[in-house]
Phi, psi and omega in degrees: 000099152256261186279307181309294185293356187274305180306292162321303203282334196260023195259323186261019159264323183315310217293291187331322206293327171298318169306315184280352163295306184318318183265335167294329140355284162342267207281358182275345167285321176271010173249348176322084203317176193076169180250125164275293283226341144280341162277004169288316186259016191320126154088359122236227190216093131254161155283162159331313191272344144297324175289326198268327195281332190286305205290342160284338172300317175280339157123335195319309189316340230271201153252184208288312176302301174304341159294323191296309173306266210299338154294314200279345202279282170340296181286023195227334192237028183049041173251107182286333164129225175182138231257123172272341174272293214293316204083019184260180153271153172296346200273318150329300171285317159303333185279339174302286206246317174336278179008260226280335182294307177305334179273324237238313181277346182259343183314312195245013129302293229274352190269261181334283187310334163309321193262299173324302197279339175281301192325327208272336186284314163315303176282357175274335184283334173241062124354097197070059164229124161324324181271345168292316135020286138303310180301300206281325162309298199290009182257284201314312179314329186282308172292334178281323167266131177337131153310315176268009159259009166254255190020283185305275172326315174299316157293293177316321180264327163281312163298336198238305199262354153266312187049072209237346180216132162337099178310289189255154169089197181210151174254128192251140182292336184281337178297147165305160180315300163315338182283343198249327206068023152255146167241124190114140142333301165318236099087294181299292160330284156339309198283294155354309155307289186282003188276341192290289204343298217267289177306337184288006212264312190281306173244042207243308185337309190282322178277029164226347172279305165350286220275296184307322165288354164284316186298301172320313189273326178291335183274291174002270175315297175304317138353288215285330192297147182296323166315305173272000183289313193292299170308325188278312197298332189258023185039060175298164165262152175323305175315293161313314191261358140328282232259319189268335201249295172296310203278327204274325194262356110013284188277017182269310186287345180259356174285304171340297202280285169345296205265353178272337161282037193262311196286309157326298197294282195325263186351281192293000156289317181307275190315332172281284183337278178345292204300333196250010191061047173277074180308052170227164208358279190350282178333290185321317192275329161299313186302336205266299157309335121002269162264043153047029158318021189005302206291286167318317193286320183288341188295290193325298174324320169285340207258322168294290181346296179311315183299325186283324177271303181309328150340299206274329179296340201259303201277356171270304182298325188306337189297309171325312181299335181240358165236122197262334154289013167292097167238011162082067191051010181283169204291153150267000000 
């Protein structure tokens, strides 16, 4: 099997898996106490027989399984449904909204990994040393604390009381300069940093204490391998056997790590948003649960889901790449 059928076959494992979100999805939204269609007209005076023509406008009357078939009918010919408090379609609102949610999550990925793998690699080589030490207090901190109370701390001391960054929202990069009042790129760019800077920090800290203690113990181990004890006998220098011997065979639990806390992030983006006022997916998806958005809860909900499983799918192919025995059923 190779690299092409391998990718197909774990793509056509995806599809159940999706299905079966879907439908629990479904029915755990519509068992949901409340009405959306009274939570709509919240606040003024309708009658009954209005309230009865929306919920046949929207499909509401039917019974559950035919809504649901007739959503997956949609959502196969790409059609997502259409949002009952906005009056949009959802694909529309999703489309909206991604943005700002994916830059705020690959940003503080690119943090985490930036930080993480010299810190881990670092504390492994000085073992038992006051900064290994230090790396493993500041790991239990990272994984023991909230995203949004490093959030939260993080406005108040840069933001409010340095007022060295920006607290709430984002300068989003595709946008033009001018929309902003800025001039020049350069300038847009700069604002773009500082505005990313506080939230990526607050929620990339847990995917970065993770990855350093994963890194540390795996460099540990890899260090300890006879391969590399045979390389120090042939008077490789340290430096060669760090970067060629050790660090690559290392890096299968932090590939691992990466793409199953794809789903930690997506999660702990809802919560950041808030804390920094970020209008994205996150934001969204509380407001839809929130009003029993039936619709809104399924896009979002399909739209993580996909990510997540291509994430994992992404972090399966990567292995071939940092391990040259992965070959996917191929012949030996």
């Amino acid at each position: 099997m190779g690299l092409l059928r391998y990718t197909t076959y774990r793509f056509a494992q995806a599809i159940p898996v999706l299905i079966g979100i879907s439908i629990i999805t479904f029915v755990l939204a519509n068992m949901t106490p409340g009405d959306p269609i009274r939570l709509m007209v919240q606040g003024q005076e309708v009658d009954a027989e209005t309230i009865a023509q929306l919920e046949a406008q929207y499909g509401l009357d039917r019974p559950l399984h035919e809504r649901y078939l007739d959503y997956m009918a949609g959502l196969v010919q790409g059609d997502m449904g259409h949002s009952f408090h906005r009056n949009r379609p959802v694909s529309d609102l999703i489309a909206r909204r991604i943005g700002p949610t994916l830059l705020l999550v690959l940003s503080a990925y690119a943090f985490a990994l930036v930080t993480s793998i010299p810190l881990g690699i670092l504390a492994a080589k000085r073992r038992n040393e006051p900064f290994d030490h230090v790396s493993r207090i500041v790991a239990l901190i990272g994984v023991s604390t909230p995203s949004f109370w490093i959030g939260i701390m993080l406005i108040l001391l840069f933001g409010v009381q340095l007022g060295w960054f920006p607290s709430s929202d984002l300068v989003y990069p595709w946008w033009p300069p001018d929309a902003y009042g800025h001039d020049g790129y350069l300038e847009h760019a700069v604002e773009t940093v500082r505005h990313l800077l506080l939230p990526m920090i607050a929620l990339g800290t847990l995917q970065m204490a993770t990855l350093m203690r994963v890194e540390r113990t795996q460099m540990i181990d890899s260090l300890q391998g006879e391969y590399v004890k045979l390389a120090r006998a042939y008077g490789v220098p340290e430096r060669t056997i760090l970067r060629k011997h050790a660090f690559q065979v290392a890096q299968l639990p932090i590939i691992t790590i990466v793409g199953l806390n794809l789903s930690t992030a997506l999660g702990g983006a809802v919560l950041t948003e808030f804390v920094f006022n970020i209008n994205g997916l996150g934001r969204l998806f509380y407001e839809a649960i929130v009003q029993l958005d039936y619709q809104l809860i399924m896009g979002i909900t399909m739209i993580i889901a996909t990510m997540f499983v291509i994430g994992v799918i992404i972090t399966d192919i990567a292995y071939a790449y940092i391990d040259p025995r992965v070959t996917y059923g191929e012949a030996e």
